[in-house]
N, C-alpha and C positions, 0 to 999 in steps of 0.2 A: 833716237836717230831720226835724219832727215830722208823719206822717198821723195822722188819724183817720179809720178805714175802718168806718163803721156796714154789719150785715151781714155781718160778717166771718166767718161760720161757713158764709155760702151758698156757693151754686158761683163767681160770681164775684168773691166778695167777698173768699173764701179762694185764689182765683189771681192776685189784683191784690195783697194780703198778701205773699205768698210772693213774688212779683215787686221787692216795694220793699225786704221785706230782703232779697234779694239782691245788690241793688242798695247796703246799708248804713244803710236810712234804719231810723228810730225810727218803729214801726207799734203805734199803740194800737187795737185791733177792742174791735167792740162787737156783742152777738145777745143775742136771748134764746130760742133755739134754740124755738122751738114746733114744735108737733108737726104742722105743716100737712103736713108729711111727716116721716119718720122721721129721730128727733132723732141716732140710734147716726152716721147720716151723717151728721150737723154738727159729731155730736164728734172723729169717723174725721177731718176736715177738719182742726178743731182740732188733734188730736193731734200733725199733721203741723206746725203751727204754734206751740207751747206748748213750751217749753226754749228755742227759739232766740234768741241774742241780738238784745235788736231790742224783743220783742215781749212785749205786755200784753194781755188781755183783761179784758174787765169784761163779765161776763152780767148785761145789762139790757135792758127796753122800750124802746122809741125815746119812748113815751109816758109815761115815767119824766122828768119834767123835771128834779126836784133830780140825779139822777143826772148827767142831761147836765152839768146848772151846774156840778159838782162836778169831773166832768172837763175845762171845759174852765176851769176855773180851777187845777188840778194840774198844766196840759202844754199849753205854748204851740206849740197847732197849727200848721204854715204851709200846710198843706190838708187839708181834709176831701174826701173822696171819699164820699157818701153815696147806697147801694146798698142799705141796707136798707129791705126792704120788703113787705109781704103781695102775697105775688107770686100767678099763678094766672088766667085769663080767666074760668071757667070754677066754680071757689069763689066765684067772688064773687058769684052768683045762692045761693048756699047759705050764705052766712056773709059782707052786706054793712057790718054795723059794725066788723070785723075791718077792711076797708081802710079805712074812717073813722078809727078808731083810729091804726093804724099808719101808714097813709100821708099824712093830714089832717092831725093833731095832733101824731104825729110829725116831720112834716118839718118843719112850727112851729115845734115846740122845737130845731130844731137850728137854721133860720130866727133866731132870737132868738138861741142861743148865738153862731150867728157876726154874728150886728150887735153882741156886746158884746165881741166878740175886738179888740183889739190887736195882735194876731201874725195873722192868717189874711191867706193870699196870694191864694186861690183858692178856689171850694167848686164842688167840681163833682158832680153828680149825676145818677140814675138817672131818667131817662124811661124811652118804651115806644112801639115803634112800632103798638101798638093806638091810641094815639092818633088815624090814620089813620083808624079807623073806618069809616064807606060811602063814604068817598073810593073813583074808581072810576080814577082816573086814575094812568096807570104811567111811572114809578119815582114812589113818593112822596118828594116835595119838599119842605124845611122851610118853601118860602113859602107849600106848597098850605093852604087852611082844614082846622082841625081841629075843627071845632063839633060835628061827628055824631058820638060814641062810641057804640057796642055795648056795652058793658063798665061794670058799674061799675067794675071795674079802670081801664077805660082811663080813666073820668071822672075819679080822680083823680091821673093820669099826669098828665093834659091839668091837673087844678086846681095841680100843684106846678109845673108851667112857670110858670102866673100869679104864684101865690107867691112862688116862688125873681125874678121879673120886680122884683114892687112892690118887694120889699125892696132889688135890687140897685139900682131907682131910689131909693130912699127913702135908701139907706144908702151906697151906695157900693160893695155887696161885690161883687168880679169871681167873677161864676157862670156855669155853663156846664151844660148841660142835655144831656143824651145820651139818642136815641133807639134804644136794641137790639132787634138786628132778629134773632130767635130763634138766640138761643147754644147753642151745642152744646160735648160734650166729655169725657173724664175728669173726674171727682169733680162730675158735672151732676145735672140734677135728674131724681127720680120721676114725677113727672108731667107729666115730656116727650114727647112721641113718640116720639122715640127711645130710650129707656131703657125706653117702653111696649113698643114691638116686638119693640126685643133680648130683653126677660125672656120673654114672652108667646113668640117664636120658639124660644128656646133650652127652652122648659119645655112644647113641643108644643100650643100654644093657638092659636087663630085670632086676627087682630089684630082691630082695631076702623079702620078705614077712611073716615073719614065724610067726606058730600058727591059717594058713589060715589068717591072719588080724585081728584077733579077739584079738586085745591088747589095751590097755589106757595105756598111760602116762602122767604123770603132766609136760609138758612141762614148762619153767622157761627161760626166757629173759635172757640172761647177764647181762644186764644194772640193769636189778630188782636185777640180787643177787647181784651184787656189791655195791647198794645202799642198801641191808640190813646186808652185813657185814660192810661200816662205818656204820652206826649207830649204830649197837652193838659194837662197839670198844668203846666207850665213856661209854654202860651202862654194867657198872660190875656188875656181880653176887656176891651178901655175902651171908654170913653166916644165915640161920634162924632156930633158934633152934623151935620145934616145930610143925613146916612146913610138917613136915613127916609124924605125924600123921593123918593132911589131906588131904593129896597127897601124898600116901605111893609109888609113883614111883618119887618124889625130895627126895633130900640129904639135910640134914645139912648143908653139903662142900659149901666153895663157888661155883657150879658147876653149868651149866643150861644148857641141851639140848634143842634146835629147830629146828624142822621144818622149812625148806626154802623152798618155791614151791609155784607154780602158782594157786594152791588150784580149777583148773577148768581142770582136766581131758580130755585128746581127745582122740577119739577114731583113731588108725593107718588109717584107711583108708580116716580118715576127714584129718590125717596128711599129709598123701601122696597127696592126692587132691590139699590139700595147696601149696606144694610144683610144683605140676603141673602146676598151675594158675601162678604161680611166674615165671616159664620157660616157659612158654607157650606152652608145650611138655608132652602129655601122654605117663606116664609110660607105659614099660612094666615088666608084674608082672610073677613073678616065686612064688605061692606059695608053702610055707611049712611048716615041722612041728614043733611047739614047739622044742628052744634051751634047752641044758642040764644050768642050773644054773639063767637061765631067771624067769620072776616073770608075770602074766598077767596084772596086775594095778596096776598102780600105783597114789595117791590121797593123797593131806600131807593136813593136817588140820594144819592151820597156828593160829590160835587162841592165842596161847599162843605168837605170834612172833610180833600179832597186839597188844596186849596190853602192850607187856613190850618197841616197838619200834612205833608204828602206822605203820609198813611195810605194804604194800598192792601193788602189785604187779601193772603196769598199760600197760603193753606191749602186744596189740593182737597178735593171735599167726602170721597173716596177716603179720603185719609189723614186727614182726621177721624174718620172715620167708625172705620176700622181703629184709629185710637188708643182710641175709643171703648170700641171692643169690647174691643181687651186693657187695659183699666183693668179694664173688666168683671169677666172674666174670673177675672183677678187678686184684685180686691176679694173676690167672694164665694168664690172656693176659700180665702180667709184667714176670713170671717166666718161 
């Protein structure tokens, strides 16, 4: 079969990549590597990915539409997995037409490429569990309301669910909506906490701790989410007429939102620890206060994503954490 994996140069767009050609399938990735962080590791991504058979890249916008039209009239997709995206809580108070752009306009155009597809089996894509927003209520739930965002990030997480909804009413196409609940990992991103710490630790600097340390996160393996988006590629969502009456938060649509997360909350400072043990180098801490668009917990009740796939996360946060570090490691004693 043929993917098309927008994003394909990010952290998990290049581990879900790598995962389907292994697997033998035909993966066409799409980026346009911007610099919201340093582009050397999109292409260190790439590189790992370019020669093998399998695999195409085309470096474009998501907001490039002739482009899209163009590929998916070249390569009869049977799923798009779309993950690209101006990612970030926290940019997005500093640079809000960048997720207008890319995440509005872009999901659009790929929106419109797949209602003209013929071939697409499946189009599944990238939510965010900021979407959750002041919800105060724990484990967040796909049926809890999502109206309060913080973010404009998260606002238009929350606007491509609608999106990806009308169209899959209007058209027909079987979508599936995924909310990631802070991924972690080898070949991850800069402007995570964790990549904050490791650098900042290993280079004698004090972290940045905000909120006093009084945070949770649902931390989530990579290797876990990428083994819960194939397996949602194969089960499609249809149609249930009916369905709505007993679970007034599903559609009709072929459409299903889920929750992706590690379903076991840690608290920051058991995080930071972790990462201590791993480098063998106590942090130094710079507390402070609560970020503007930050959320204090976060806890994704997976329920709905065990029974329609048997997903279940198996990665302690330990040995993430430690893989972590020796990607680390490794990466920059080469670069």
């Amino acid at each position: 079969m043929t993917c098309l994996v927008t994003g394909a140069a990010g952290f998990i767009g290049y581990h879900l990549s790598e995962r389907l050609l292994a697997e033998g399938h035909e993966v066409v990735g799409i980026d346009n590597l911007n610099d919201y962080y340093d582009p050397a590791l999109k292409k260190a991504r790439l590189n790992q990915l370019e020669g093998r058979q399998g695999f195409h890249f085309v470096r474009a916008a998501l907001e490039d539409q002739n482009t899209l039209e163009t590929l998916f009239s070249s390569y009869k997709f049977s799923y798009v997995i779309h993950l690209g995206a101006q990612a970030g809580v926290r940019y997005s108070l500093e640079n809000p037409r960048a997720y207008i752009d890319a995440n509005i306009s872009g999901t659009l155009n790929i929106l419109e490429c797949c209602r003209h597809s013929e071939d697409l089996k499946h189009l599944v894509y990238a939510s965010s569990s900021s979407v959750y927003g002041m919800n105060t209520k724990q484990p967040f739930a796909t049926d809890d309301p999502v109206d309060h965002p913080v973010s404009l990030y998260a606002a238009t997480k929350k606007s491509n669910e609608l999106m990806a909804h009308t169209y899959s009413h209007l058209y027909g196409i079987p979508a599936t909506g995924l909310r990631f609940f802070t991924v972690y990992g080898p070949w991850g991103r800069p402007d995570m906490a964790y990549w904050l710490f490791t650098q900042a630790i290993l280079e004698n600097r004090p972290i940045k701790v905000f909120n006093q340390g009084k945070m949770q996160r649902d931390f989530t393996y990579i290797d876990d989410i990428v083994e819960g988006i194939v397996r949602l590629m194969d089960h499609l969502p249809k149609s249930e007429t009916g369905v709505a009456s007993q679970r007034p938060s599903r559609s009709w649509a072929p459409h299903r939102i889920y929750n992706i997360g590690n379903n076991q909350p840690v608290a920051l400072r058991e995080f930071i620890s972790t990462i201590e043990d791993a480098l063998g180098k106590t942090a130094q801490k710079e507390m402070l206060p609560m970020q503007p668009g930050d959320v204090v917990a976060t806890w994704a009740d997976i329920d709905d994503l065990q029974a329609a796939i048997g997903y279940k996360p198996s990665t302690p946060l330990a040995t993430g954490i430690g893989n972590f570090v020796d990607w680390y490691r490794n990466y920059y004693s080469q670069t």
